[in-house]
RODO-2510 file (C-alpha; in nm, 4 decimals, decimal comma):
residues 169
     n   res          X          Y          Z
     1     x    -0,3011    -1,6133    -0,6437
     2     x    -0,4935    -1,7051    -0,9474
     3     x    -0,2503    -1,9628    -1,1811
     4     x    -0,3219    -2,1914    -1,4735
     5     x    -0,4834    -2,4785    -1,2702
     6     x    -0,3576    -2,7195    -1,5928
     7     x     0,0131    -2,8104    -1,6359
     8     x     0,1680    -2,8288    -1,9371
     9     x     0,2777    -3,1776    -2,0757
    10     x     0,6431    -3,0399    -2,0910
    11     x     0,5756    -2,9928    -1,7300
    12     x     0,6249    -2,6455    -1,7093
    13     x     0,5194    -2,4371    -1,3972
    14     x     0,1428    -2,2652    -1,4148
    15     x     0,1181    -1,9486    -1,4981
    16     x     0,0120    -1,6099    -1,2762
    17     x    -0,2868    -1,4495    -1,4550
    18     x    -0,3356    -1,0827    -1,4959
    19     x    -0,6201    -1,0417    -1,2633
    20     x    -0,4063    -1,2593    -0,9922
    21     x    -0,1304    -0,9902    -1,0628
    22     x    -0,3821    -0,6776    -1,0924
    23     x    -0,5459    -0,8222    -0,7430
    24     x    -0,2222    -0,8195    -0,6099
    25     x    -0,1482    -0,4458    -0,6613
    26     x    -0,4110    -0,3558    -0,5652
    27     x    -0,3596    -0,4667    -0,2189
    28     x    -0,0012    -0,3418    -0,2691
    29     x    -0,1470     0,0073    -0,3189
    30     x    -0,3579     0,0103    -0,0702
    31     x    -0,0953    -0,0576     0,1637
    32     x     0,1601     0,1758     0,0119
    33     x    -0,1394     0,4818     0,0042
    34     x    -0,1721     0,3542     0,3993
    35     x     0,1960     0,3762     0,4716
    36     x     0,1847     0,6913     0,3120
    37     x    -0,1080     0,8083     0,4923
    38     x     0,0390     0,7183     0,7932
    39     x     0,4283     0,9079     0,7216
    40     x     0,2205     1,2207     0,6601
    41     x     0,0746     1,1654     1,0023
    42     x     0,3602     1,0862     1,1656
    43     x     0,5721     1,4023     1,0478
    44     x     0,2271     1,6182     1,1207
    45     x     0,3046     1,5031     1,4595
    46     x     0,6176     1,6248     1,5018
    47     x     0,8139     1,3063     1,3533
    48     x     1,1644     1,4055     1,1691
    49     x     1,2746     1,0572     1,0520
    50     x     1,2400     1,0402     0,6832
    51     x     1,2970     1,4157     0,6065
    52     x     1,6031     1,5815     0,5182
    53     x     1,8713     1,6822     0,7770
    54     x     1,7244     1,9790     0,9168
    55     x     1,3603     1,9967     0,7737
    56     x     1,0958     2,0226     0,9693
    57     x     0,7246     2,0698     0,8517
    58     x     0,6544     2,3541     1,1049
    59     x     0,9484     2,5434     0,9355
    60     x     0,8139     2,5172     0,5934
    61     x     0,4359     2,6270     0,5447
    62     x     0,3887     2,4989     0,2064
    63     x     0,5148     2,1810     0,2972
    64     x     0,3203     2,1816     0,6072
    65     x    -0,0279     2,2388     0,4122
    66     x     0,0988     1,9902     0,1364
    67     x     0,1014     1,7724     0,4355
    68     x    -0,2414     1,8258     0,6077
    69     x    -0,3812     1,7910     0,2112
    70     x    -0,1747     1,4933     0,1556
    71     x    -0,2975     1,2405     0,4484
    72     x    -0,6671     1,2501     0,3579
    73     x    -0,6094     1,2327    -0,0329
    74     x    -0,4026     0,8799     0,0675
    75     x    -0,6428     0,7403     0,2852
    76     x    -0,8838     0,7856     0,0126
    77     x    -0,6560     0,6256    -0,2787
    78     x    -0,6070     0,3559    -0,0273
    79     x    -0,9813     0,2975    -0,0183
    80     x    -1,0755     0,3237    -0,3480
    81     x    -0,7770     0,0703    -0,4522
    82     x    -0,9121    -0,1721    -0,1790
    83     x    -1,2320    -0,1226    -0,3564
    84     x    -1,0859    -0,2916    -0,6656
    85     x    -1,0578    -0,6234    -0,4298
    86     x    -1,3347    -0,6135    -0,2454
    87     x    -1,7159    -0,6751    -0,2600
    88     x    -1,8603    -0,3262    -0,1764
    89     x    -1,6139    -0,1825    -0,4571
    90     x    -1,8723    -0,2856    -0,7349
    91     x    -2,1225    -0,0492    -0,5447
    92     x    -1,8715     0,2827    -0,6267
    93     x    -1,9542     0,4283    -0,9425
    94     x    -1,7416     0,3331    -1,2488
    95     x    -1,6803     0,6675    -1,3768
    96     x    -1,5711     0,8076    -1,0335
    97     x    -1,3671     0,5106    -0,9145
    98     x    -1,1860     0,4740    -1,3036
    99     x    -1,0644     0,8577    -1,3054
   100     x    -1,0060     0,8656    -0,9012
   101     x    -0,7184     0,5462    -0,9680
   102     x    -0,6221     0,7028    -1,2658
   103     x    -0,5649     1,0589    -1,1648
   104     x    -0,3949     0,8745    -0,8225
   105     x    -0,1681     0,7313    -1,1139
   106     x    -0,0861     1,0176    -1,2939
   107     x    -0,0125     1,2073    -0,9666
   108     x     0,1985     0,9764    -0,8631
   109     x     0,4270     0,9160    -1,1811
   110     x     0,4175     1,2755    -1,2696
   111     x     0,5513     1,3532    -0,9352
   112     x     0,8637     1,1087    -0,9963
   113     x     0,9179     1,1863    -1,3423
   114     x     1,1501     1,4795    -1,3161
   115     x     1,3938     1,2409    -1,1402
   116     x     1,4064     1,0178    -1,4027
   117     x     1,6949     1,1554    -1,5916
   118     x     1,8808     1,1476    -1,2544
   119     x     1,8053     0,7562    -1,2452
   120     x     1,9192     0,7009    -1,6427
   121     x     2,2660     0,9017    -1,5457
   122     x     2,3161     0,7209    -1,2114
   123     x     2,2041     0,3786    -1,3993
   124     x     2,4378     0,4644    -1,7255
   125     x     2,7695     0,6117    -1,5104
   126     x     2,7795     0,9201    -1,6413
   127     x     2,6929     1,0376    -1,2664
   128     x     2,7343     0,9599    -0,9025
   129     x     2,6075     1,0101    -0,6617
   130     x     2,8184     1,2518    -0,5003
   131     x     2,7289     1,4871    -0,8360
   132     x     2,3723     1,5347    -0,6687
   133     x     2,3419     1,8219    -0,4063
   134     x     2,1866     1,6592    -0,1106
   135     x     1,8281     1,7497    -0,1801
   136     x     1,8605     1,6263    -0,5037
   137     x     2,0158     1,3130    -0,3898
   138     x     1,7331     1,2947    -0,1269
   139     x     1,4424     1,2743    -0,3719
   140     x     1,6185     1,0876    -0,6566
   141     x     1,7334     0,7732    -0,4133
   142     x     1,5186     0,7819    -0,1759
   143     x     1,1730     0,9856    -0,2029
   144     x     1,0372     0,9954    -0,5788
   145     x     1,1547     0,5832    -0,6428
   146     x     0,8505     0,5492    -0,3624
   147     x     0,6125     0,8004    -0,5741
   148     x     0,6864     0,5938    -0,8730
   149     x     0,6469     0,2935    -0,6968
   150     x     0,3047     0,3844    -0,5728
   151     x     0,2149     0,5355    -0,9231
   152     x     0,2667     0,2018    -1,1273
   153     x     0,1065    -0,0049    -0,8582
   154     x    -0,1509     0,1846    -0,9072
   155     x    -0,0952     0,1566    -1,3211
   156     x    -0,0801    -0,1780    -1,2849
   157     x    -0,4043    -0,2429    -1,0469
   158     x    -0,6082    -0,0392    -1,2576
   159     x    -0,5807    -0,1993    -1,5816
   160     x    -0,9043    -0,3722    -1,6681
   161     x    -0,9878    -0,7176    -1,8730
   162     x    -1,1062    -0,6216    -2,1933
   163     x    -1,4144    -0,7168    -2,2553
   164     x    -1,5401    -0,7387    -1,8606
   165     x    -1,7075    -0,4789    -1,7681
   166     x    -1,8918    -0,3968    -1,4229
   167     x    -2,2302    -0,3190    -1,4002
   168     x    -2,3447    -0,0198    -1,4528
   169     x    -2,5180     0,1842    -1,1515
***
């Protein structure tokens, strides 16, 4: 990672940059768009583990299609945030690679967000767990945490220096 290569005279530690921490989402959501990718596949397959008791994609057309729509959309958020870190990434244009991580963002958290009250009453006590039906409990603990988790690595990967700019093409 990028750190202050100077020490301070107090002797504190250096200190990570933003573009260290940006460079290291991004490889974070590549590989969380990858695992992703790769769970779709799996339960395209056949694969159970992960789903709710009971659920199977076959059984549920909308989830199956949801399914065969989601593992090529992933791949292709994986790509374009490993295009953030590598060479051939300045060679995408701007415009298309900006709103592609953005809208990848805004998918993501806006997928979460109706769990977030869940999260504030489990965090604040004034619910438990056992006050969640099982589907609910399901995507508040265990599915839309990863969603969100994928959304602000993508947030946080996207953000640009000000004033550094990449050619235009």
């Amino acid at each position: 990672m990028d750190t202050d290569a100077r020490h301070a005279a107090d002797g504190t530690p250096p200190t990570v940059s933003l573009p260290a921490i940006r460079r290291a989402a991004a490889w974070a959501a590549c590989a969380w768009a990858t695992a992703f990718s790769l769970i779709h596949l799996y339960w395209l397959l056949g694969g159970r583990a992960g789903l709710p008791a009971g659920h199977s994609l076959y059984a549920n057309t909308p989830l199956l299609v949801i399914d065969i729509v989601a593992i090529p959309l992933c791949a292709a958020a994986a790509a374009f945030a490993l295009a953030l870190v590598r060479p051939w990434g300045t060679r995408l244009p701007r415009r298309l690679h900006t709103t592609a991580l953005w809208a990848t963002t805004a998918l993501l958290i806006l997928h979460a967000a109706p769990s977030v009250p869940d999260w504030v009453a489990l965090a604040a006590g004034t619910r438990t767990t056992a006050d969640l039906d099982a589907m609910v409990r399901f995507a508040a603990l265990f599915y839309e945490p990863f969603f969100m988790t994928g959304g602000l690595l993508f947030a946080l990967a996207s953000l640009r220096t000000p004033g550094r700019r990449r050619p235009r093409r």
